[in-house]
N, C-alpha and C positions, 0 to 999 in steps of 0.2 A: 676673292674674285668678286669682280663686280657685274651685273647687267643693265644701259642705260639702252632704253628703245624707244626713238621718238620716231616720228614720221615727215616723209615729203613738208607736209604743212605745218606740221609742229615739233621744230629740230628742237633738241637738248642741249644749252648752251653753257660750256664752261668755261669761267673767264677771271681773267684777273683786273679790273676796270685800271689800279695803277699799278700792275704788275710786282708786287708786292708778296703777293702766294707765295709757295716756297714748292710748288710743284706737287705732282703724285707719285706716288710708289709701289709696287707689287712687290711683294718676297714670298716665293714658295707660295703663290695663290689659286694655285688653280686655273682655268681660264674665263677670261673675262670678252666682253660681248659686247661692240660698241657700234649701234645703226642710228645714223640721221644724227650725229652728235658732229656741234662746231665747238673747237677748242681756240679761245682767244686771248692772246697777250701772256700767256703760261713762261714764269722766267724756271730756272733749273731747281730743281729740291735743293735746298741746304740742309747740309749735315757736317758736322764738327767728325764725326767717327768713320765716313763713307765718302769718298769724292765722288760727287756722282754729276753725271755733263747734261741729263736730257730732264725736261720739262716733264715728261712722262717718263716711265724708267720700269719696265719690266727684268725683272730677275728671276729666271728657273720659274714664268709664269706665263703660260698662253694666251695670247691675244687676237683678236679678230674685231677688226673696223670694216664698215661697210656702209658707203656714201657719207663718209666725215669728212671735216672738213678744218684744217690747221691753219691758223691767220695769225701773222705776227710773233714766232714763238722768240722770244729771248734767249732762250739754253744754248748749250753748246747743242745739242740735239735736240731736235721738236721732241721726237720718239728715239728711245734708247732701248734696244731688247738684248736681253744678254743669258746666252743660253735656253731660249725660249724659242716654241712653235709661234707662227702668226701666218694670217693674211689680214692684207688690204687691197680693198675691192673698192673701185671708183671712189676712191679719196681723193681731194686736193689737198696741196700742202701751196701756200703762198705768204710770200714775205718773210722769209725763214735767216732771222739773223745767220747759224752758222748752217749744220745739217741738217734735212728735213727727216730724214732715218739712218739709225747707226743702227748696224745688226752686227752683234759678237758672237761667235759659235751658237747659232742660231737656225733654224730651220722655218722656210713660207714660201711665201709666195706675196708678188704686189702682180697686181690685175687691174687694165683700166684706170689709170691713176696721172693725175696730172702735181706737177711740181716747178712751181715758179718763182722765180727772183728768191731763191736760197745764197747765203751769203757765203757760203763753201760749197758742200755738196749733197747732189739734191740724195745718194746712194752712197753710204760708207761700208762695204760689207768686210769684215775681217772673220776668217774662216766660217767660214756658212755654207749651204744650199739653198740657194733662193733662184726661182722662178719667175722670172716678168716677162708679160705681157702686155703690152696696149700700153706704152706708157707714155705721157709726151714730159719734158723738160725743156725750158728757157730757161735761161737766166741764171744759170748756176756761176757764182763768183770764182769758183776752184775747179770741179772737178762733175759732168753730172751723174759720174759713176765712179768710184773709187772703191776698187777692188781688190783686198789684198788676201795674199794666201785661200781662196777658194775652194772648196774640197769640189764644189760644183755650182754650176748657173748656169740658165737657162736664158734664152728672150728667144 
């Protein structure tokens, strides 16, 4: 698990300058803590052993964003959680080649959250309980919520 905490004036910026990264990954980590962090140009983790779709890619690890901010992601998913707790709290997600969030049997919550010009969809959730609030969405290419098998969800 990781904790990045920058502030209003002094964000924490992770970036790929020619998108070249190969992404990040959480297995079995615990939870991790992420305020005032802008994630830019992040293409999808490679791996030869694991197909894996999102720029970020939580697996069985908790996660909590709060006023971050996702620009430009490459991956099939900006953020990918997968059997994980989260929220996101006043995040933007803009410019989003495919998904801005895929959530797989998953549990959170997104709160005050804006998502725009994503190239499919700004919400993929496949069996989960997720909770939104406040959220606004333009520009979704596909779908700005794409919902399947549900156990529960709220707005």
């Amino acid at each position: 698990a990781i904790i990045f905490s920058g502030s209003d004036d002094n964000q924490i910026v992770i970036q790929s300058s020619d998108s070249t990264s190969e992404g990040i990954e959480f297995l079995d980590a615990g939870k991790s803590i992420f305020k005032n962090v802008v994630f830019k140009n992040l293409p999808k983790v490679k791996s030869e052993q694991w197909a894996k779709s999102g720029a970020i890619t939580f697996y069985e690890s908790a996660a909590e964003f709060y006023n971050c901010s996702f620009y430009n992601s490459k991956a099939e998913d900006a953020v990918n959680l997968i059997r994980s707790n989260f929220i996101f709290k006043e995040c933007l997600f803009h410019k989003m080649h495919d998904d801005a969030i895929d959530i797989d049997f998953s549990e959170g919550k997104i709160l005050n959250c804006a998502f725009e010009e994503c190239g499919e969809n700004a919400l993929d959730i496949t069996m989960g309980r997720v909770d939104v609030k406040s959220v606004y969405i333009k520009g979704a290419g596909n779908k700005a919520l794409n919902i399947k098998s549900c156990s529960q969800f709220h707005s």
